[in-house]
Structures are given as C-alpha cells and as structure tokens.
N, CA, C and O atoms as CSV, one atom per row, in Angstrom:
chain,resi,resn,atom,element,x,y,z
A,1,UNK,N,N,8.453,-7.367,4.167
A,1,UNK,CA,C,9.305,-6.189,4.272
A,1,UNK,C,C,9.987,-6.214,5.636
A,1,UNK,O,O,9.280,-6.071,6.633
A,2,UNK,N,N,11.432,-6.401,5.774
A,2,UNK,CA,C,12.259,-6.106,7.237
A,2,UNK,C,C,11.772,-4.882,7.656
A,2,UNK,O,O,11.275,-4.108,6.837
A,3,UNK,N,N,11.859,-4.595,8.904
A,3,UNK,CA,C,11.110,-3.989,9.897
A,3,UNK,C,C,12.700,-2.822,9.771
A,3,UNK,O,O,13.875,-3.189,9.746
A,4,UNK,N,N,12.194,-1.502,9.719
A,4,UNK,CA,C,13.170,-0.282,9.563
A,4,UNK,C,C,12.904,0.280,10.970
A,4,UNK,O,O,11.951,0.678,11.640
A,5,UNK,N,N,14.244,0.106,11.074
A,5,UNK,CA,C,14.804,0.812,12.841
A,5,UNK,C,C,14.859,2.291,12.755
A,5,UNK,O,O,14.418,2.966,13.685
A,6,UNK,N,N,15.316,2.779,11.811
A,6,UNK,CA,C,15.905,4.081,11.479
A,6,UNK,C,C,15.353,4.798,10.439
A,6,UNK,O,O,14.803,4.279,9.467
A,7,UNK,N,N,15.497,6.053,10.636
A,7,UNK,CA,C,15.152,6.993,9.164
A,7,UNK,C,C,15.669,6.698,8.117
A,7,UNK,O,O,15.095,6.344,7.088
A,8,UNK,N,N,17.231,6.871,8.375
A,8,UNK,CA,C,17.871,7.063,7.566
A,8,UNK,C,C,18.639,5.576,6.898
A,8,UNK,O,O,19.818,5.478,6.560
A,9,UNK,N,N,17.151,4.066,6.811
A,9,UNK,CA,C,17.409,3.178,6.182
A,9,UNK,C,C,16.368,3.698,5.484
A,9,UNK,O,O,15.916,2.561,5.619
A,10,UNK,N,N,15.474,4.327,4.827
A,10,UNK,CA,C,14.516,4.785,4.150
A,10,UNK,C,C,14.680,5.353,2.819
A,10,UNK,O,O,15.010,6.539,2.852
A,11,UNK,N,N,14.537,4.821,1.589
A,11,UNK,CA,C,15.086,4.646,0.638
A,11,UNK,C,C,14.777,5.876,-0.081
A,11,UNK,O,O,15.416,6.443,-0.968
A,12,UNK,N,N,13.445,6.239,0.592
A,12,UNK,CA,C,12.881,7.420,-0.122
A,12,UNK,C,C,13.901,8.439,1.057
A,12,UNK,O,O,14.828,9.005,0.477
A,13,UNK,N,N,13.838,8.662,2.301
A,13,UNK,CA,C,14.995,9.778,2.931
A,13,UNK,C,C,16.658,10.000,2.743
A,13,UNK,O,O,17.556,10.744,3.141
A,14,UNK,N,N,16.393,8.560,1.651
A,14,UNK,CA,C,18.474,8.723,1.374
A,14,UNK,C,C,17.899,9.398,0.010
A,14,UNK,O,O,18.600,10.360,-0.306
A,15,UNK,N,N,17.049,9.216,-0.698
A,15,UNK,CA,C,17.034,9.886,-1.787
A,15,UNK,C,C,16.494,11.338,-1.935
A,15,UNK,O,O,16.681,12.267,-2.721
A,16,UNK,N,N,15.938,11.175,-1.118
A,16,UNK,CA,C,15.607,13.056,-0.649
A,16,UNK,C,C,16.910,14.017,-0.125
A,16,UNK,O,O,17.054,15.237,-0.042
A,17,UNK,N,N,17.927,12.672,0.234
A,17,UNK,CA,C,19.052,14.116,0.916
A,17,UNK,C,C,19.665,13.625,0.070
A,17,UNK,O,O,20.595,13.307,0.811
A,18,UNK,N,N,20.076,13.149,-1.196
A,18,UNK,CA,C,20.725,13.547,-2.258
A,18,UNK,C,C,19.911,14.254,-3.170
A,18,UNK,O,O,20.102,13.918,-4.339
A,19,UNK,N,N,19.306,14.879,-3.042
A,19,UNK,CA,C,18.431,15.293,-3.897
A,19,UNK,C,C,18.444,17.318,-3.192
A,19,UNK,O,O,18.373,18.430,-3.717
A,20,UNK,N,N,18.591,16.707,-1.640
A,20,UNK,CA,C,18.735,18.616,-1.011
A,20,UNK,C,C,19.819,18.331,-1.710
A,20,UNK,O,O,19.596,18.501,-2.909
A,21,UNK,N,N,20.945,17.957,-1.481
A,21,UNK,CA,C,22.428,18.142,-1.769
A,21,UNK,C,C,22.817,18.361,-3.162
A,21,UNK,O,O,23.931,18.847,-3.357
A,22,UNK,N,N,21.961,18.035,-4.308
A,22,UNK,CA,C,21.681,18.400,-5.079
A,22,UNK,C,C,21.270,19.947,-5.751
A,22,UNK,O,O,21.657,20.418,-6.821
A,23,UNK,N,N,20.217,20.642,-4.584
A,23,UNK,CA,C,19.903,21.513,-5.047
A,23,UNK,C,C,20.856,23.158,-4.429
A,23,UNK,O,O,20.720,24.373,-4.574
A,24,UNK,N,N,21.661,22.354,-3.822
A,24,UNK,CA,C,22.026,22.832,-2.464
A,24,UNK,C,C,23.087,23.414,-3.557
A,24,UNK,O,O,23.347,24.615,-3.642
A,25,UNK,N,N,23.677,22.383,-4.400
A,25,UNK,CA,C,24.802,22.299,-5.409
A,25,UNK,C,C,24.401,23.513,-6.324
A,25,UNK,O,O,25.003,24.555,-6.584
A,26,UNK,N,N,23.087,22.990,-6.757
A,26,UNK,CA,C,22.577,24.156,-8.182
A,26,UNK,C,C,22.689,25.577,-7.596
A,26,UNK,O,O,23.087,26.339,-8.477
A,27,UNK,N,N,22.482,26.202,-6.430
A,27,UNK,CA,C,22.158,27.514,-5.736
A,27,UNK,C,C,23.334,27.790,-5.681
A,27,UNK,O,O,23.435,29.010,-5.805
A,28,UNK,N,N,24.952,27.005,-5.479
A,28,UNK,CA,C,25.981,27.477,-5.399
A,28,UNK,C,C,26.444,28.370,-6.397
A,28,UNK,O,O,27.537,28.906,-6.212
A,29,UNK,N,N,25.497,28.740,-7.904
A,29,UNK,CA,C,26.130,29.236,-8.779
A,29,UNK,C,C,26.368,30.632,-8.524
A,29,UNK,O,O,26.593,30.826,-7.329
A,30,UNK,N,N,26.392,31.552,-9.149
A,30,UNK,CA,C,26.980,32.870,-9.237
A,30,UNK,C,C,25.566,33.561,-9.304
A,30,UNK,O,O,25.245,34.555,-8.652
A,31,UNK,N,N,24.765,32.868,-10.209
A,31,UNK,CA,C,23.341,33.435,-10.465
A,31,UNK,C,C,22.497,33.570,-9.860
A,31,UNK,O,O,21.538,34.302,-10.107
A,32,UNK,N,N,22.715,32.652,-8.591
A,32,UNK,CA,C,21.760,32.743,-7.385
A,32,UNK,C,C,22.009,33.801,-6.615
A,32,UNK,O,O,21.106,34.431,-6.064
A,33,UNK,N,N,23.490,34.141,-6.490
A,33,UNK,CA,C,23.627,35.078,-5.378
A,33,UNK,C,C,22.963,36.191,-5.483
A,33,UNK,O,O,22.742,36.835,-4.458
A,34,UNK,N,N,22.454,36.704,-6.882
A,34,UNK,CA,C,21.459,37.899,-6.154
A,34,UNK,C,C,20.202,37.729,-5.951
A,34,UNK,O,O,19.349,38.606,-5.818
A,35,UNK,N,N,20.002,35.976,-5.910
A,35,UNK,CA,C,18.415,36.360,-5.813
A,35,UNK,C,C,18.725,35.356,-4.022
A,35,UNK,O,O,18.813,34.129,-3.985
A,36,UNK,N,N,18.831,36.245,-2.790
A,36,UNK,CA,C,18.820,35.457,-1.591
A,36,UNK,C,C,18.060,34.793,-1.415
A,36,UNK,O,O,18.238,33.582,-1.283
A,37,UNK,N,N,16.303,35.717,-1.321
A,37,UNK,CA,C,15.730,34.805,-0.985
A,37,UNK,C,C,14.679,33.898,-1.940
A,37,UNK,O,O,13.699,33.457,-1.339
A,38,UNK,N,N,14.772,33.639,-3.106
A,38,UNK,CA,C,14.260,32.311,-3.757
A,38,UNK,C,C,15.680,31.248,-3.311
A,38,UNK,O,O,15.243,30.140,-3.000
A,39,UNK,N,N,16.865,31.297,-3.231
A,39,UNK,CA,C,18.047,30.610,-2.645
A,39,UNK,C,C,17.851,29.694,-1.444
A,39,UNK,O,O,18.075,28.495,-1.281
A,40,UNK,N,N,17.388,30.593,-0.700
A,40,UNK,CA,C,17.253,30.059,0.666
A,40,UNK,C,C,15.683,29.315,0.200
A,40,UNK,O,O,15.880,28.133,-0.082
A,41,UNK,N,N,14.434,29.652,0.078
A,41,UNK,CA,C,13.784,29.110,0.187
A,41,UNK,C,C,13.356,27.614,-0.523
A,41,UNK,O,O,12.528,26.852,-0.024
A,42,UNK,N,N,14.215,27.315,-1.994
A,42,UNK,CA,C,14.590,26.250,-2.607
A,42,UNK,C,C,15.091,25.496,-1.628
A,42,UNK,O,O,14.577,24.459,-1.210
A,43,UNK,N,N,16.411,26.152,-1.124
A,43,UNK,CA,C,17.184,25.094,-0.622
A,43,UNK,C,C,16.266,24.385,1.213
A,43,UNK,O,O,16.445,23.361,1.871
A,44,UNK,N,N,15.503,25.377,1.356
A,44,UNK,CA,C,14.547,25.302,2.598
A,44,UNK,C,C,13.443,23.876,2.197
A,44,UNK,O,O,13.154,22.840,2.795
A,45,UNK,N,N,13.017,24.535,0.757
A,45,UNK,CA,C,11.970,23.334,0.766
A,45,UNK,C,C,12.184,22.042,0.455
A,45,UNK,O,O,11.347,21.197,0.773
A,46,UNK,N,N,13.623,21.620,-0.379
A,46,UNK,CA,C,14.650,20.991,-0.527
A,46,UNK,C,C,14.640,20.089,1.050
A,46,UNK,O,O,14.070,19.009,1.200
A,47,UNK,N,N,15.201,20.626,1.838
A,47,UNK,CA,C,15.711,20.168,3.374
A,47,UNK,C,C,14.317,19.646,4.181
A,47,UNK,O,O,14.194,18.874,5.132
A,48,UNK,N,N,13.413,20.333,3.461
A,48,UNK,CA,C,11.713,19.862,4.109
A,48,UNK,C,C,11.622,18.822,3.924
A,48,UNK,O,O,11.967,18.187,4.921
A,49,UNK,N,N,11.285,18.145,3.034
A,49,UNK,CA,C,11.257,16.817,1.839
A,49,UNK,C,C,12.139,15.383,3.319
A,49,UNK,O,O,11.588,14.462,3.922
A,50,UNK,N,N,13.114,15.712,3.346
A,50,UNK,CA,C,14.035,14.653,3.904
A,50,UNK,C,C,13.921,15.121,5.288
A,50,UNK,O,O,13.974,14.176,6.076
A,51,UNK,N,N,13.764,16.427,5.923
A,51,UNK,CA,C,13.518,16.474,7.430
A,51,UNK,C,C,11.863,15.759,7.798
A,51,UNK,O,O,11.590,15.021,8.744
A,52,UNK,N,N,10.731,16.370,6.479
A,52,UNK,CA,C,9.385,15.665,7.240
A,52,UNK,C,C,9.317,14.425,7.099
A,52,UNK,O,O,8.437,13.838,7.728
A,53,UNK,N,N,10.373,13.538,6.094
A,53,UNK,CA,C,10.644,12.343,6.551
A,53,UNK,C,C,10.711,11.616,7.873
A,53,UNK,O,O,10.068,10.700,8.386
A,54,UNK,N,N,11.763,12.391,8.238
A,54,UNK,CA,C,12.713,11.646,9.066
A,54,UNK,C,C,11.521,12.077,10.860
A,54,UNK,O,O,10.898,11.340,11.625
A,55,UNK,N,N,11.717,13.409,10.818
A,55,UNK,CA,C,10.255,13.445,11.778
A,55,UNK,C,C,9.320,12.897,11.840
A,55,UNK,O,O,8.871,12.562,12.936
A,56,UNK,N,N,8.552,12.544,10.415
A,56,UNK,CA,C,7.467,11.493,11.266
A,56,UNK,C,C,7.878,10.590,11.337
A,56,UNK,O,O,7.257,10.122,12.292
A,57,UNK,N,N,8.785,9.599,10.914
A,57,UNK,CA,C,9.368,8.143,11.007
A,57,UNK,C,C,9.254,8.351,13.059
A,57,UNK,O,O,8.572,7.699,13.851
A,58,UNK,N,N,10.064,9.315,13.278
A,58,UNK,CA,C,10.585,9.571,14.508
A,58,UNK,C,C,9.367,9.598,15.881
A,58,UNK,O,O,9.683,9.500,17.066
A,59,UNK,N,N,8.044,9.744,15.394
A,59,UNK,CA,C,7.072,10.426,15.608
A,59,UNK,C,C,6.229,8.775,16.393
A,59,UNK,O,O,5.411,8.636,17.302
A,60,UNK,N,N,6.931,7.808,15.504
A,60,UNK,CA,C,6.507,6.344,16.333
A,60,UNK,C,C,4.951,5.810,16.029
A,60,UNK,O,O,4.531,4.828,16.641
A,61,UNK,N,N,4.197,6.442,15.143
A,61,UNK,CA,C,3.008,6.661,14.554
A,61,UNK,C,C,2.344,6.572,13.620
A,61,UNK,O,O,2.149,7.641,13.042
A,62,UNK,N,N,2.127,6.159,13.420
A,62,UNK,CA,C,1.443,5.167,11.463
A,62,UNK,C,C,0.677,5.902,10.981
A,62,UNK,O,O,0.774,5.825,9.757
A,63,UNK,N,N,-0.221,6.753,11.354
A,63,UNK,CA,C,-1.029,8.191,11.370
A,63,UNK,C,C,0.157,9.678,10.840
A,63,UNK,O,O,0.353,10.302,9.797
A,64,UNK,N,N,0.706,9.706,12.255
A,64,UNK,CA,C,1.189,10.934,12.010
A,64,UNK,C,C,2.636,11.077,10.859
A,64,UNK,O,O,3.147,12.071,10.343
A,65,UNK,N,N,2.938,9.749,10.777
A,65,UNK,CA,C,4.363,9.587,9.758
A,65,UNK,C,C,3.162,9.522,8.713
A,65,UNK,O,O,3.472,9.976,7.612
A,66,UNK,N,N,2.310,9.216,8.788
A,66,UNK,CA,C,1.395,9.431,7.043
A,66,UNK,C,C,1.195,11.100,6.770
A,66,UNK,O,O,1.378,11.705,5.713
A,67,UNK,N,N,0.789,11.598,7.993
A,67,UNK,CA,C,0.947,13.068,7.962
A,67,UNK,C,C,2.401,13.695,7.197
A,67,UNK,O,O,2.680,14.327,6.178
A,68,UNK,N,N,3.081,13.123,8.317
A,68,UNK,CA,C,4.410,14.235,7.510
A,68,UNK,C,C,4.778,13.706,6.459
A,68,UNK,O,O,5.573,14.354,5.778
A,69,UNK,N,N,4.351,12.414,5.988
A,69,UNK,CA,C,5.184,12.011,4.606
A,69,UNK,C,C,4.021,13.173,3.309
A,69,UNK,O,O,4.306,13.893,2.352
A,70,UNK,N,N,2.839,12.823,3.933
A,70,UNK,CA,C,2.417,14.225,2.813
A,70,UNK,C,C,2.700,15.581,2.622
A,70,UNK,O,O,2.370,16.276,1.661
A,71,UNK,N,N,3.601,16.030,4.023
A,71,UNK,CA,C,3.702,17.570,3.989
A,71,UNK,C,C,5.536,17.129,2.867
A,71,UNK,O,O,6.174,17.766,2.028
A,72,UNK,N,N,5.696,15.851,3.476
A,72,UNK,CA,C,7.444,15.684,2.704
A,72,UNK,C,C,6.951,16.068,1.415
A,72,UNK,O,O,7.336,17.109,0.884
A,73,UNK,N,N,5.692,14.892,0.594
A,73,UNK,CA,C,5.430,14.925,-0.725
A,73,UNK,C,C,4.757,16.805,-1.365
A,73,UNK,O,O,4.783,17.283,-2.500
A,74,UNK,N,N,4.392,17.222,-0.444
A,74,UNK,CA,C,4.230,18.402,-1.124
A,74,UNK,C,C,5.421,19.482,-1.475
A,74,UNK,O,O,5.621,20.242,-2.423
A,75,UNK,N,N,6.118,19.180,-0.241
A,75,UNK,CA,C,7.643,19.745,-0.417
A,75,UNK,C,C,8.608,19.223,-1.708
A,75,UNK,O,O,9.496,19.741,-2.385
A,76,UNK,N,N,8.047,18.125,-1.677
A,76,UNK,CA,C,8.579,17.874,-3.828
A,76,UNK,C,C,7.983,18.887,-4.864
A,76,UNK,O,O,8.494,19.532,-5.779
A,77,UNK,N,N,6.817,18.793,-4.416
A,77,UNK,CA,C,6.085,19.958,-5.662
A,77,UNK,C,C,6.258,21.103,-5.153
A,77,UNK,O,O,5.921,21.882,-6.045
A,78,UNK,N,N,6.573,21.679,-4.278
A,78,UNK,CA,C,7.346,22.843,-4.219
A,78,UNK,C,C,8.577,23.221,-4.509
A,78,UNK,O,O,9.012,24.369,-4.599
A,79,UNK,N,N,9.179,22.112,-4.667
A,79,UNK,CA,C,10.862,22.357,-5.272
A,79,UNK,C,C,10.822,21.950,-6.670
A,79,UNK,O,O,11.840,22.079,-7.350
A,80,UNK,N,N,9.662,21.431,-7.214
A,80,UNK,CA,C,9.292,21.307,-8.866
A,80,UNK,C,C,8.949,22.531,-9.480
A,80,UNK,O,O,9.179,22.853,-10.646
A,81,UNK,N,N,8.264,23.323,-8.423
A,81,UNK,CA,C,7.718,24.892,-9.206
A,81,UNK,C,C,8.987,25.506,-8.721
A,81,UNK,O,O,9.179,26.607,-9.237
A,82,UNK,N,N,9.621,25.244,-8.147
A,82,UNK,CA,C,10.417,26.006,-7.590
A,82,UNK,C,C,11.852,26.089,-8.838
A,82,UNK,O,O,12.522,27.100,-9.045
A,83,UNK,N,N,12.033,24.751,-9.517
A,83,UNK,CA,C,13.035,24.397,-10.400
A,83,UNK,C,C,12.288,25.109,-11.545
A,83,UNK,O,O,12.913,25.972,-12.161
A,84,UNK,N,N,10.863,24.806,-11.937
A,84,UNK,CA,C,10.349,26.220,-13.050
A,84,UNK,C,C,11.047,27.234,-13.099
A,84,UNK,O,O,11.970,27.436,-13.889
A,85,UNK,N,N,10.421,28.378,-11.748
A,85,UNK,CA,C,10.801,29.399,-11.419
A,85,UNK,C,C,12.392,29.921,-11.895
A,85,UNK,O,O,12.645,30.835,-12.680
A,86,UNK,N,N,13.347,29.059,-11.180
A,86,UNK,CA,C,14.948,28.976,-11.846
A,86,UNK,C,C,15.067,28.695,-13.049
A,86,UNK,O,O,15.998,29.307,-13.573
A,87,UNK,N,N,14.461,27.958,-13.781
A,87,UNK,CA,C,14.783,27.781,-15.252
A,87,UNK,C,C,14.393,28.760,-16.448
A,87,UNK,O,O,14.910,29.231,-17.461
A,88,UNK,N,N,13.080,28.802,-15.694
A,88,UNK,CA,C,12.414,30.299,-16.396
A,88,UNK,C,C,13.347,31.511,-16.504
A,88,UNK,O,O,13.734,31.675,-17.661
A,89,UNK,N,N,13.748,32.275,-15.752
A,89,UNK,CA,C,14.815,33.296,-15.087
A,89,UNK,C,C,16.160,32.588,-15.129
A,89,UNK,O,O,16.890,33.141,-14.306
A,90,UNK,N,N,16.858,31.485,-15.812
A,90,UNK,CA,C,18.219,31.257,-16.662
A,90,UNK,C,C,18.728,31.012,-15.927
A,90,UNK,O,O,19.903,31.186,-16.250
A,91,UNK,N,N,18.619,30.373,-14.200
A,91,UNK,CA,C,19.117,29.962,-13.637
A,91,UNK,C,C,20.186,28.665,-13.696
A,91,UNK,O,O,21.356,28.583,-13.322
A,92,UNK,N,N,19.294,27.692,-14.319
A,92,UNK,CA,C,19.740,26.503,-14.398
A,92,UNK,C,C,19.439,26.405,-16.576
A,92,UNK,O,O,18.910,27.024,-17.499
A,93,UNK,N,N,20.166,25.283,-16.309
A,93,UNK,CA,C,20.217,25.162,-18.180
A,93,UNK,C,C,18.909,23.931,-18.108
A,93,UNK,O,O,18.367,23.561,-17.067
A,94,UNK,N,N,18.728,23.649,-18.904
A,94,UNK,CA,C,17.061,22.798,-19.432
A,94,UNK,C,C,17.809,21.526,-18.692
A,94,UNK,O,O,17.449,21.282,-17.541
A,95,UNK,N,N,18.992,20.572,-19.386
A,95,UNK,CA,C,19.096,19.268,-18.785
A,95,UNK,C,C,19.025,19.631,-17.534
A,95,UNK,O,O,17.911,19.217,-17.211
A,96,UNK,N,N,19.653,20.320,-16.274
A,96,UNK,CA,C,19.428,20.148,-15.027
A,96,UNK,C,C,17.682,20.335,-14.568
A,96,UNK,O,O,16.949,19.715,-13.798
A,97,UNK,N,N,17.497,21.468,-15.441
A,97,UNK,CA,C,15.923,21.199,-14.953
A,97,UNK,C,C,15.318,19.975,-15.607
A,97,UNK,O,O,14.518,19.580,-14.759
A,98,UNK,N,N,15.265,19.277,-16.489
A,98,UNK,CA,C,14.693,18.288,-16.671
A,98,UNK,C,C,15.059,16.860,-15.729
A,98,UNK,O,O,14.199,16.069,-15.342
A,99,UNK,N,N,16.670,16.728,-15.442
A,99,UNK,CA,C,17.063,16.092,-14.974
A,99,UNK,C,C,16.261,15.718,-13.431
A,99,UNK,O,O,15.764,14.671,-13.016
A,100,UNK,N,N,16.432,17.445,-12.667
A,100,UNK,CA,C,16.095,17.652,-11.486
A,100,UNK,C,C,14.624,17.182,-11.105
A,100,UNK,O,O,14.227,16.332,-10.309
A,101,UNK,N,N,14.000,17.999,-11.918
A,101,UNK,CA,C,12.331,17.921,-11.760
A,101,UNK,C,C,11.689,16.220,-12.261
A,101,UNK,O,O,10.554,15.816,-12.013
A,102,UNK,N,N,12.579,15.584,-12.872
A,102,UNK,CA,C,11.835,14.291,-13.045
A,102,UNK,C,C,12.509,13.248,-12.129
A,102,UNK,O,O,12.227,12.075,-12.371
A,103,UNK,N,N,13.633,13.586,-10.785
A,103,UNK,CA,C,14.214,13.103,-9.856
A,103,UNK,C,C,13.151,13.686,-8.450
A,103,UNK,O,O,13.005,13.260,-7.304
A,104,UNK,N,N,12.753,14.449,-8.948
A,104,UNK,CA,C,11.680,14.995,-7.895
A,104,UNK,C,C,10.206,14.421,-8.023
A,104,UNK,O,O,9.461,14.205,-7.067
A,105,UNK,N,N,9.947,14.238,-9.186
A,105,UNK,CA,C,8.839,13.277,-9.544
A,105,UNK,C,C,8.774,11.775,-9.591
A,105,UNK,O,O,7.643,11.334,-9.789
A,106,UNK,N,N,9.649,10.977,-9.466
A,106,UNK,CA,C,10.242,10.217,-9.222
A,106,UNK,C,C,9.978,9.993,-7.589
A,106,UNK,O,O,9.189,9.132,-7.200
A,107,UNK,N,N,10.675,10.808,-6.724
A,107,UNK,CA,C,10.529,10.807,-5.421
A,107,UNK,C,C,9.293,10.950,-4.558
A,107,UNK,O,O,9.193,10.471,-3.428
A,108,UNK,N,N,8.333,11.671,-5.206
A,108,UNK,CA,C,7.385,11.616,-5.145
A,108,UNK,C,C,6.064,10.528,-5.112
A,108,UNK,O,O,5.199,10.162,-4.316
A,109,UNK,N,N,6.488,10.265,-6.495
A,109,UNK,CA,C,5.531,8.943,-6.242
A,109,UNK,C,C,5.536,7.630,-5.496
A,109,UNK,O,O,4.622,6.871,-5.172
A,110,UNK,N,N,7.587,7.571,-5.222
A,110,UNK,CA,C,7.735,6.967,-4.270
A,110,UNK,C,C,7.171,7.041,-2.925
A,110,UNK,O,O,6.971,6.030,-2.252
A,111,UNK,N,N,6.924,8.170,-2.545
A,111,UNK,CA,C,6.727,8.586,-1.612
A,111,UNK,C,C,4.846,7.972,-0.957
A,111,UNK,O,O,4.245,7.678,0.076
A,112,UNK,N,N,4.684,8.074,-2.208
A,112,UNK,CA,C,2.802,8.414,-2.534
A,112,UNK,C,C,2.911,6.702,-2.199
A,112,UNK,O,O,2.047,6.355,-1.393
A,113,UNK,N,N,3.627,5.812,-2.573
A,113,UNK,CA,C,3.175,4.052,-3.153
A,113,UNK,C,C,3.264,3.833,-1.279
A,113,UNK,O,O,2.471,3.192,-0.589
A,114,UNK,N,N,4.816,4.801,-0.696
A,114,UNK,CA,C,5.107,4.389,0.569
A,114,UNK,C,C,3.522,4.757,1.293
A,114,UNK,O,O,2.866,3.821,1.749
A,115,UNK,N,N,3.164,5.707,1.333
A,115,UNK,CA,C,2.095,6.185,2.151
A,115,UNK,C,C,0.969,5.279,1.409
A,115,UNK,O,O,-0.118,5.791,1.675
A,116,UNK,N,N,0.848,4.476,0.831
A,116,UNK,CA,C,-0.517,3.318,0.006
A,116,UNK,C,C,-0.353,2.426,0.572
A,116,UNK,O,O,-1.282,1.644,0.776
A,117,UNK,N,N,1.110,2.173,1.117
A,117,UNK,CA,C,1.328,0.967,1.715
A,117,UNK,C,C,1.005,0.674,2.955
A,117,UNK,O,O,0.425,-0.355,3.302
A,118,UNK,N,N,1.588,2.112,4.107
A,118,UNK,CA,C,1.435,2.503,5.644
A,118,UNK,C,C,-0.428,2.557,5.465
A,118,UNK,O,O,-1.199,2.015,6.257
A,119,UNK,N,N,-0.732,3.138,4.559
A,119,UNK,CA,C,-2.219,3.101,5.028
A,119,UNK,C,C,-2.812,1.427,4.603
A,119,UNK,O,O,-4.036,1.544,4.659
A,120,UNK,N,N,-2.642,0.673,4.403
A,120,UNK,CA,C,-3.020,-0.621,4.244
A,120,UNK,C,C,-2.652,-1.394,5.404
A,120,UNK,O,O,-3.407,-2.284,5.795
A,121,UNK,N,N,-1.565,-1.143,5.992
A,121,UNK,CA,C,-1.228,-1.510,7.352
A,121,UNK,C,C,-1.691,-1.394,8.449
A,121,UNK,O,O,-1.647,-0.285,8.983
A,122,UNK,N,N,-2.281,-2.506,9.124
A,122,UNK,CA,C,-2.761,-2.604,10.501
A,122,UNK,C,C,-2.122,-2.364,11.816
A,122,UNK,O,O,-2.560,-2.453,12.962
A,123,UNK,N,N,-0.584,-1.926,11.177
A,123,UNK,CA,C,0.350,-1.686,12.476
A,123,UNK,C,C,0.343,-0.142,12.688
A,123,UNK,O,O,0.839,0.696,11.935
A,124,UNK,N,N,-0.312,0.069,13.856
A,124,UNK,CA,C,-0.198,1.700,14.496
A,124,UNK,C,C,0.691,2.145,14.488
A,124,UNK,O,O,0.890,3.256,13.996
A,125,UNK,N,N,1.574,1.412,15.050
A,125,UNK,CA,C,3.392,2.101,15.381
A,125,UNK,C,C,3.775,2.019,15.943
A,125,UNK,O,O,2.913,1.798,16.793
A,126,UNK,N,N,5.251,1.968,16.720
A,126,UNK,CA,C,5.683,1.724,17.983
A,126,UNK,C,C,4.940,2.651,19.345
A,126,UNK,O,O,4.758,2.026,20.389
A,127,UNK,N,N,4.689,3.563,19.307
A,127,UNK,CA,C,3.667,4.462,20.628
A,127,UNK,C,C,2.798,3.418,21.052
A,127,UNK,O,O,2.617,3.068,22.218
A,128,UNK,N,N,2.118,2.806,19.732
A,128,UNK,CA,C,0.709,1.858,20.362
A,128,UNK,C,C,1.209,0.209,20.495
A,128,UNK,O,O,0.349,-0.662,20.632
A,129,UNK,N,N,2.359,-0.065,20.453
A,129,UNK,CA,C,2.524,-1.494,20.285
A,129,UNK,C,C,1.966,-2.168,21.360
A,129,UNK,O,O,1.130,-3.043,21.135
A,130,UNK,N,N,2.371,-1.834,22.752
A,130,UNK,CA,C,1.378,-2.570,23.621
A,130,UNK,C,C,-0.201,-2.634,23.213
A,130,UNK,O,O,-0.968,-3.514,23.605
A,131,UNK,N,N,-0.468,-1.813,22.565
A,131,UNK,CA,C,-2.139,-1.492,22.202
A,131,UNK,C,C,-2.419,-2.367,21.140
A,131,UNK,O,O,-3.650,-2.377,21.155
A,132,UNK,N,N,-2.102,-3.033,20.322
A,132,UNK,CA,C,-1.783,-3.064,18.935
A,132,UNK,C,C,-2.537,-4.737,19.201
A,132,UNK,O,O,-2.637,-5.526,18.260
C-alpha cells in the first residue's frame, strides 16, 4: 500500500464528503425547513463522518486515528437512523432512503476493514517515527 500524505487521498474521506454533500442536498427540500433541528443535526452528523476522518489522519497516530475512525464509523450509524427517522416522517421517498442508507453501510464497513488493517500494523505513526 503507497504511503498517504494527506486526508483527503483517503478513499473512505472522499467518500464520506460526497456522501455529507449528499445529505446536505436531501435537507435542501421544502420539507425539512420546518423541522430545523433534525436538519442541522443530520447534516452535523453527516460532516462528523469525514471531519473524524480527516482529524485523526491529522493526529499523526495509529492509536488515536483508530480512535476517531470509530467515532467517524459511528457517525454512519447515526446518519442511518437518522435517514429512518426522515423516511418514516415522508421526508425522503424509499429509493433515496434505500439508496442513501446502503451508501452509508457501504462506508462503513469500509471504514471497519480500514481500522482491521491500522490495527495489524506495526507502524505507530508519524509522532513516533523516530521511536518506531
């Protein structure tokens, strides 16, 4: 595997911010506007997903990027109940929720194989490389 300089070569963090941008899209409807705050907080846990990415990548730490990639992966299943919640209450029509929620499950497990992998790895991270 080439050695990733950046977050945002991270296959699972390009697919997490099409995926906010995505939901970012669905909340634009008419139907959301009276519900503010399930709106904001979708689109919050949405933006979690690809920010606790990119923070622990940032974090230089093989430990603590395992940390935030699990708070990322829970932030999927919060925007999975969260796509319930909207579909239930006629927000969204069935294909987008089916569409959505199995792009979120999807991301997820990506997420889960990435963190199977970092924990099999003997490399600490850049913080400890002299240590290493």
């Amino acid at each position: 595997m080439p050695t990733i300089l950046k977050f945002e070569e991270l296959e699972i963090w390009k697919q997490s911010r099409m995926l906010s941008l995505k939901i970012f899209q669905i909340t634009q409807k008419e139907v959301f506007s009276r519900e503010y705050k399930f709106k904001e907080q979708i689109k919050s846990s949405a933006g979690s997903v690809m920010d606790n990415i990119a923070e622990g990548f940032d974090r230089s730490s093989r430990l603590e990027f395992l940390n935030f990639l699990g708070i990322a992966k829970g932030s999927c299943g919060e925007v999975r109940s969260q796509l319930y919640r909207a579909f239930d209450q006629q927000y969204i029509s069935e294909k987008e929720f089916d569409e959505t929620v199995s792009q979120y499950e999807q991301l997820s497990a990506k997420i889960a194989a990435f963190m199977n992998y970092l924990n099999k790895s003997p490399i600490k991270g850049q913080k400890f490389r002299s240590r290493q």
